[in-house]
KOLGULUM-844376 format. One line per field, with one value per residue (C-alpha): y, z, x. Coordinates in Angstrom, 2 decimals. Example, Ala and Ser with C-alpha at 12.3 -4.5 7.8 and 13.67 -1.06 7.14 Angstrom:
2
Y: [-4.50	-1.06]
Z: [7.80	7.14]
X: [12.30	13.67]
end
This chain:
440
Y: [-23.85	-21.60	-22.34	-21.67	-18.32	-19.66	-17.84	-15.33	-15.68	-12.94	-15.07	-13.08	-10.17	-8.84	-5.61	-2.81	-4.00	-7.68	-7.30	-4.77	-7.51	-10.00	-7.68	-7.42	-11.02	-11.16	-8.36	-9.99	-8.44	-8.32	-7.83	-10.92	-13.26	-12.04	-12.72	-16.09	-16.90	-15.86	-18.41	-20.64	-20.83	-20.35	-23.26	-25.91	-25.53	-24.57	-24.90	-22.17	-21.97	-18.41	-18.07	-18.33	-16.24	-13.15	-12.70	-12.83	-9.73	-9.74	-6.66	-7.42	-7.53	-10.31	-11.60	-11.09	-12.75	-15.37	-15.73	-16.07	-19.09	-20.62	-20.52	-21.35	-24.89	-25.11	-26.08	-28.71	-30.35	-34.13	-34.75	-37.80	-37.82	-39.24	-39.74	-36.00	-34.53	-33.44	-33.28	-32.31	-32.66	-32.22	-33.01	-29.89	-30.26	-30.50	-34.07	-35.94	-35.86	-37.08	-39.58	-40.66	-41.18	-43.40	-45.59	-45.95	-46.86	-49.63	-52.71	-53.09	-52.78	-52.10	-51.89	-47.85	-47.17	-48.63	-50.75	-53.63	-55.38	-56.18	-59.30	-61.08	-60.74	-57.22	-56.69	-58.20	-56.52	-53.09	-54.21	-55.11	-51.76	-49.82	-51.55	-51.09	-47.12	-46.68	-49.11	-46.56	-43.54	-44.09	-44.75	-41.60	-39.60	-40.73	-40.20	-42.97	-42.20	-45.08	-44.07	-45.05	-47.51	-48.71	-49.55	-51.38	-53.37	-54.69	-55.73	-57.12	-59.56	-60.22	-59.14	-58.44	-55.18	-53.52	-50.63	-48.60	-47.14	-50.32	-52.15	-49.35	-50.28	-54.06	-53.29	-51.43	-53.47	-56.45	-54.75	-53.33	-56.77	-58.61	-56.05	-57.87	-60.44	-58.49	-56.97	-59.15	-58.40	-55.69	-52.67	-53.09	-51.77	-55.68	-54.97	-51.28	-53.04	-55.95	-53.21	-50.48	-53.68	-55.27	-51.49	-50.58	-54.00	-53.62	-49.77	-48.48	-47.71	-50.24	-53.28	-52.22	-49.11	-51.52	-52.95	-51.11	-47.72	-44.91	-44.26	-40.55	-37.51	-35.78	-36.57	-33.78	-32.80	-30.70	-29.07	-31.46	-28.66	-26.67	-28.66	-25.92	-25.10	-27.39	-27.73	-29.93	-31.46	-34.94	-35.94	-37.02	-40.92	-41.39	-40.63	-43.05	-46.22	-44.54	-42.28	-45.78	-47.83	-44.97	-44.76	-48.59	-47.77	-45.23	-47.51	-50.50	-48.91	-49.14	-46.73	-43.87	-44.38	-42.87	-42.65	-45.81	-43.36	-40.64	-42.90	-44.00	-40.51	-39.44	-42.92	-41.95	-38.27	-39.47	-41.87	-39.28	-36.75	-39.36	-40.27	-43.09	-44.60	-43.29	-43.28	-44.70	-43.27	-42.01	-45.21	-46.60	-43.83	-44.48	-48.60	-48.20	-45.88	-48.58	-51.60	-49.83	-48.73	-52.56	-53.72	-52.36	-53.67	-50.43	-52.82	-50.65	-48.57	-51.18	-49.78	-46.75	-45.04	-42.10	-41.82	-41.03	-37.86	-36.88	-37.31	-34.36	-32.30	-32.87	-29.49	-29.47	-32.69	-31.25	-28.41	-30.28	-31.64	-28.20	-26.26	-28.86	-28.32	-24.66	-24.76	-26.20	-29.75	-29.45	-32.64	-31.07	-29.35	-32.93	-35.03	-32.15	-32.76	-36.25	-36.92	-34.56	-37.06	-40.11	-38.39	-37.57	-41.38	-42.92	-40.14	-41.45	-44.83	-44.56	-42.88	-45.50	-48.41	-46.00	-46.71	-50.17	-51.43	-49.56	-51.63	-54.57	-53.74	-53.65	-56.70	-58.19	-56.98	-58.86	-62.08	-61.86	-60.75	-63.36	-67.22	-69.24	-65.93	-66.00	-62.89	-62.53	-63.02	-60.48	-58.33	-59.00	-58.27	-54.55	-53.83	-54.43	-52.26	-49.61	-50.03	-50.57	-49.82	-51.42	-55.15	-57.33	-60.17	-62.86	-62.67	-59.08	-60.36	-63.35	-60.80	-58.50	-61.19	-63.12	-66.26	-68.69	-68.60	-71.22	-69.78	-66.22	-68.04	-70.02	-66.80	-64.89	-67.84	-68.05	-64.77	-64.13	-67.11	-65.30	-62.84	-60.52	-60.07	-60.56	-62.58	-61.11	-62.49	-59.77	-61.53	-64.82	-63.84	-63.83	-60.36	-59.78	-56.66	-55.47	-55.88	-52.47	-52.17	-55.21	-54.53	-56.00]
Z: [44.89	41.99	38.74	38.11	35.49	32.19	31.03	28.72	25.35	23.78	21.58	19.02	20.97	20.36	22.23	22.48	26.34	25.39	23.26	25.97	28.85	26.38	25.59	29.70	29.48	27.39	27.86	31.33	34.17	37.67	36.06	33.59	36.39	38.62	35.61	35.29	38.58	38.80	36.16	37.10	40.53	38.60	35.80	37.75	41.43	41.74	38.31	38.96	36.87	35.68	38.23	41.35	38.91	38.72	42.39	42.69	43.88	40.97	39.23	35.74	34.08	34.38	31.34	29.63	32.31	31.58	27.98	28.81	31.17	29.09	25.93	27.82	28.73	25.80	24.82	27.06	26.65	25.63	23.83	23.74	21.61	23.01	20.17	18.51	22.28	22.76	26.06	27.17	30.56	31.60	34.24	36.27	38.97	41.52	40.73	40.26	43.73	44.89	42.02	43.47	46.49	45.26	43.35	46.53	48.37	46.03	45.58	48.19	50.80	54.25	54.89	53.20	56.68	59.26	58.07	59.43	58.14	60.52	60.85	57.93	60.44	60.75	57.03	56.57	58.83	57.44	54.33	55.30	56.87	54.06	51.53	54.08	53.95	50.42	49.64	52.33	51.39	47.63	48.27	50.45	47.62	45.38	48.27	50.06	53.65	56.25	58.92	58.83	62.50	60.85	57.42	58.99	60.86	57.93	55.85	58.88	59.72	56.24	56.51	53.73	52.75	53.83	51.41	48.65	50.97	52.03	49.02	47.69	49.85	50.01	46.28	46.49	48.89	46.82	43.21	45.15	46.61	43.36	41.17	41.72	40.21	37.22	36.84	33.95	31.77	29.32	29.81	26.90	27.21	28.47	31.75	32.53	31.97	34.06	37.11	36.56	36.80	39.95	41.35	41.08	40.75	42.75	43.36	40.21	38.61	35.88	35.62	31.96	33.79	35.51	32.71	29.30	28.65	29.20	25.60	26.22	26.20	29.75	32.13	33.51	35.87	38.81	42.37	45.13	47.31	44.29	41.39	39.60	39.09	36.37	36.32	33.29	30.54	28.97	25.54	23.77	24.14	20.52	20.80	23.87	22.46	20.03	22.68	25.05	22.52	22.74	26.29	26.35	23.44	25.27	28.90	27.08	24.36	25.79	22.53	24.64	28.31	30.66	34.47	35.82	38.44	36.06	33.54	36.11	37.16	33.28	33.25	36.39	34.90	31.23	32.90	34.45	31.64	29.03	31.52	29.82	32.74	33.90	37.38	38.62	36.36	40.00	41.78	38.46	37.61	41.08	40.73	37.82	39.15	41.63	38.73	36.53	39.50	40.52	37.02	37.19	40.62	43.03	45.46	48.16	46.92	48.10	51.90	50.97	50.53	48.50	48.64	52.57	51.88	48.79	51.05	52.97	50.47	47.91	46.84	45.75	44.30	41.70	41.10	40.04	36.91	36.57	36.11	33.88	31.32	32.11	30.63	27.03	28.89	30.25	32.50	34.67	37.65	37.73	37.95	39.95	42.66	42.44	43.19	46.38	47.20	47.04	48.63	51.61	51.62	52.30	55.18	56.93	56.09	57.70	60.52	60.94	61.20	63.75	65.61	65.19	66.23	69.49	69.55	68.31	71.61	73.78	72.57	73.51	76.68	77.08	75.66	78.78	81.52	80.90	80.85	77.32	75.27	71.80	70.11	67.76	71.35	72.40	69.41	70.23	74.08	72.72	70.54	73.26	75.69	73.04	72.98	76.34	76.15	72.52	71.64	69.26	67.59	67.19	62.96	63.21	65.27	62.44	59.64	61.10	61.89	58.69	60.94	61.30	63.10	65.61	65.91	66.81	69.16	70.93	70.73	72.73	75.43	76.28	76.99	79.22	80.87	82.04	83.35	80.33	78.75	79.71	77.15	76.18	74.68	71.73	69.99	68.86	68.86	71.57	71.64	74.34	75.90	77.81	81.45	82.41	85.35	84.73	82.57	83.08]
X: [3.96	4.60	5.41	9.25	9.45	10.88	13.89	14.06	13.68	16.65	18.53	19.48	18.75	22.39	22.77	25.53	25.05	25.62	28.71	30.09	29.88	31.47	34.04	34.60	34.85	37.52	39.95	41.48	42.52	40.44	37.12	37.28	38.31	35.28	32.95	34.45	34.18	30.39	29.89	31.83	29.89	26.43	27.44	29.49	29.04	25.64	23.44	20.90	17.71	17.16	14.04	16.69	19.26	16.90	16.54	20.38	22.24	24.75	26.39	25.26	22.06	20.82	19.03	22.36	24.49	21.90	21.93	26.04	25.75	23.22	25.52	28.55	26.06	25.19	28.77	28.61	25.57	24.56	21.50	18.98	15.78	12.72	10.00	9.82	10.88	14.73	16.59	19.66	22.19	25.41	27.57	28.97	31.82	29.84	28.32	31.45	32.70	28.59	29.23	32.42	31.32	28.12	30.36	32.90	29.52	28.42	28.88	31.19	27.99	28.83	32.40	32.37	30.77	32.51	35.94	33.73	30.28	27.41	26.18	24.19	21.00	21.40	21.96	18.95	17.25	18.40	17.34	13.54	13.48	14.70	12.70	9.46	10.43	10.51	7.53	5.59	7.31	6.70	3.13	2.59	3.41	0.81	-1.76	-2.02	-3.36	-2.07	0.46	4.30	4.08	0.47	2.08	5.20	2.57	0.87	4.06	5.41	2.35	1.56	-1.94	-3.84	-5.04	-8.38	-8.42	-6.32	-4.12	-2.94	-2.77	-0.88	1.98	1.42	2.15	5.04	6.83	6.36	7.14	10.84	11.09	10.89	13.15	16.85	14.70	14.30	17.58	19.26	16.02	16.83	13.94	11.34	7.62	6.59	9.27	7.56	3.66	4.98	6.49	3.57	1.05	2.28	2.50	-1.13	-2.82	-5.96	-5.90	-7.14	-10.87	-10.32	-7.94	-7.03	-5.55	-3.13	-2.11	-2.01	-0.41	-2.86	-5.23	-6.74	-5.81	-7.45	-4.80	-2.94	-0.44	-1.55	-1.07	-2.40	-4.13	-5.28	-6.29	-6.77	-3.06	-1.69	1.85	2.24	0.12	1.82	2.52	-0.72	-1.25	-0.28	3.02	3.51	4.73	6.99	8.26	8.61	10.54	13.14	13.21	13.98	16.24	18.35	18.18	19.55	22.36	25.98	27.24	27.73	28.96	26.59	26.80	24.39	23.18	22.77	20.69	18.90	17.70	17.32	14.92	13.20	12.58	11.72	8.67	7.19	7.41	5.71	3.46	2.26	-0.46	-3.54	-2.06	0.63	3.42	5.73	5.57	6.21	9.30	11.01	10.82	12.42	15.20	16.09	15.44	18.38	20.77	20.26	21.07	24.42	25.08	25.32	23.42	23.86	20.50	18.46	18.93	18.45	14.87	14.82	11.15	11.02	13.21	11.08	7.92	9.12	9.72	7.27	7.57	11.28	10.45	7.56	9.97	12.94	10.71	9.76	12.68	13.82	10.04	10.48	14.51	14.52	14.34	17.40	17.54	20.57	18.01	16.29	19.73	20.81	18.07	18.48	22.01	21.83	18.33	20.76	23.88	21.45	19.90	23.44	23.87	20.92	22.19	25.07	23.26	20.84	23.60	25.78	22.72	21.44	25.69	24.84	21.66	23.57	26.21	22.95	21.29	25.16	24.80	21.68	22.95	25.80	23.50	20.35	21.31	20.37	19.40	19.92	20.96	18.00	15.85	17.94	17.07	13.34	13.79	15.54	12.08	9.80	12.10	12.17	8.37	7.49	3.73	3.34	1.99	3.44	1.31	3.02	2.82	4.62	7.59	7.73	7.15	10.07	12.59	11.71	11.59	8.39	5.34	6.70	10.29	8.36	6.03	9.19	10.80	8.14	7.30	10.92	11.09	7.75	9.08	12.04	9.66	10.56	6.95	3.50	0.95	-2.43	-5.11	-6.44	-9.34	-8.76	-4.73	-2.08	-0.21	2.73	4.04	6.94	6.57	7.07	9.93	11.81	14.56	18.20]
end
């Protein structure tokens, strides 16, 4: 991926040609309004960064259309200080109708989607799943190797981790798990430790890694094919806890209202800029998006994985903290990308319970047709008919159905007793499988 071109430096640079496009600007008529409406689309409905501007077909030159846009922002900006760093955002058009429709999708939970809510089992069970896609998805991105179906399979059964791969996730799903827990606590450097430790406990070269903020100087930034082309070199490690006690500052001030979404994005995008562990700092960056968005009760994010859509686009992801470094730190591009990354999450959302009340219908269907069923049986019978050549260990169907050992085992009997499943012996284990042909 290339670097994004920084803009051109030309302030000050006040040319006959700039003061003659200014002067088009104001005079009115049919060429005024089609300047304002070229920066009205470039400002508020689609905040370019001047390396997409220059490759625009536009009738002006552009560094000085440029330098126009970027002082009519400028008007607009807010600023926040972060140790000697400055940054700035603003809110364009376009993100108050995504904002909008966030805050119509949270708290109130299900009902945005349908008029109705599922059942508290399903809930649940979307909930499991989504936090399962984000603890995998999160992980992925920092390199960890283990397949989707293989990852699901180890949170489900509760087994314990072989390598760093897996622990990665174990890790993840239990930080995300945990961080309702944590949402009354105000953020202060002893919260990120606490979150940043329970991420990467286990996975790193040295357990003072885990838990104390990073003290050198050699960490960098880079591309994960070439590691040769640095993107981004962090503050030095001196200015870390200074630069962290305003972070916590800013996260916990109510002086100046502040969208919870938005601040959640500006603290996702201010961890990773200070970078302030040896490894860990994205995992880290995201937990915490989800920790403040929690905090102020948009509950609804926790079925929703932002990770899994970031995981396949990793690019666009690297470049929306790049066009923000390349641009004065102007946080906009990064909140920009982010919004559309949670507007996108509820879509699948919404998608993904569309399809689990036809499932629900189905698993009804089964309830009807085969005598003493329950409905979470039911449920079970749909997975292996989904899955008709796949086993299921006993521990996974517990893990997945957050029910017992016994209650899975019961489960499982009942149903190769109605002819349903056959039993295996794997090992010292029993696993059971769909008995191909059979279904109701």
């Amino acid at each position: 991926m290339k670097t994004p071109q920084k803009p051109p430096d030309i302030s000050g640079s006040f040319t006959d040609e700039y003061y003659k496009f200014v002067s088009r600007f104001y005079q009115g008529g049919e060429e005024a309004e089609k300047i304002r409406q070229l920066i009205h689309k470039y400002n508020e409905q689609e905040y370019i960064h001047w390396d997409d501007l220059r490759h625009k077909k536009i009738p002006y030159d552009p560094k000085i259309f440029w330098y126009t846009i970027r002082t009519m922002r400028s008007t607009k900006y807010r600023e926040i200080r972060i140790g000697e760093e400055k940054f700035w955002y603003y809110l364009p058009e376009t993100f108050h109708k995504q904002l909008h429709r966030i805050d119509k999708a949270s708290p109130a939970s299900f009902d945005w989607l349908f008029g109705e809510s599922p059942s508290e089992a399903n809930k649940k069970q979307y909930l499991i799943n989504s936090l399962m896609e984000e603890a995998i998805a999160s992980s992925q991105l920092e390199g960890a190797a283990t397949t989707r179906p293989a990852a699901k399979k180890i949170l489900r059964e509760g087994r314990k981790p072989k390598n760093t791969s897996e622990r990665m996730i174990v890790n993840n799903y239990r930080t995300i798990s945990r961080l309702k827990e944590l949402r009354d606590k105000p953020l202060s450097r002893e919260l990120i430790l606490e979150v940043h430790h329970e991420i990467t406990s286990g996975t790193l070269e040295h357990e003072s890694d885990e838990t104390e903020f990073r003290a050198c100087d050699n960490i960098i930034v880079a591309d994960k094919v070439d590691p040769t082309k640095i993107y981004y070199y962090p503050p030095a490690c001196a200015k870390i806890p200074a630069m962290i006690d305003d972070l916590c500052a800013f996260a916990n001030s109510d002086d100046e209202f502040i969208h919870p979404i938005v601040k959640a994005i500006i603290i996702h995008f201010l961890v990773g800029y200070i970078h302030p562990f040896n490894d860990g700092n994205g995992r880290t960056a995201r937990a915490l998006f989800y920790w403040f968005a929690l905090k102020h009760h948009y509950d609804l994010l926790e079925y929703i994985s932002i990770s899994r859509i970031f995981v396949h686009a990793p690019a666009q992801y690297v470049r929306a903290y790049l066009l923000t470094e390349t641009d004065s730190n102007d946080m906009t591009y990064f909140i920009d990308f982010n919004i559309q990354i949670v507007s996108r999450a509820l879509e699948d959302l919404k998608r993904y319970i569309i399809g689990k009340k036809e499932e629900e219908s189905q698993s009804l269907r089964l309830v009807e047709e085969i005598p003493d069923l329950s409905f979470r049986q039911a449920e079970i019978l749909r997975d292996f008919i989904r899955h008709t050549t796949r086993r299921y260990a006993i521990s996974e169907i517990a893990g997945k159905y957050k029910v017992s050992l016994p209650t899975a085992r019961t489960d499982l009997i009942l149903l190769e007793s109605k002819g349903k499943l056959r039993k295996y012996q794997d090992g010292k284990r029993q696993v059971f499988i769909y008995k191909t042909g059979e279904m109701p």
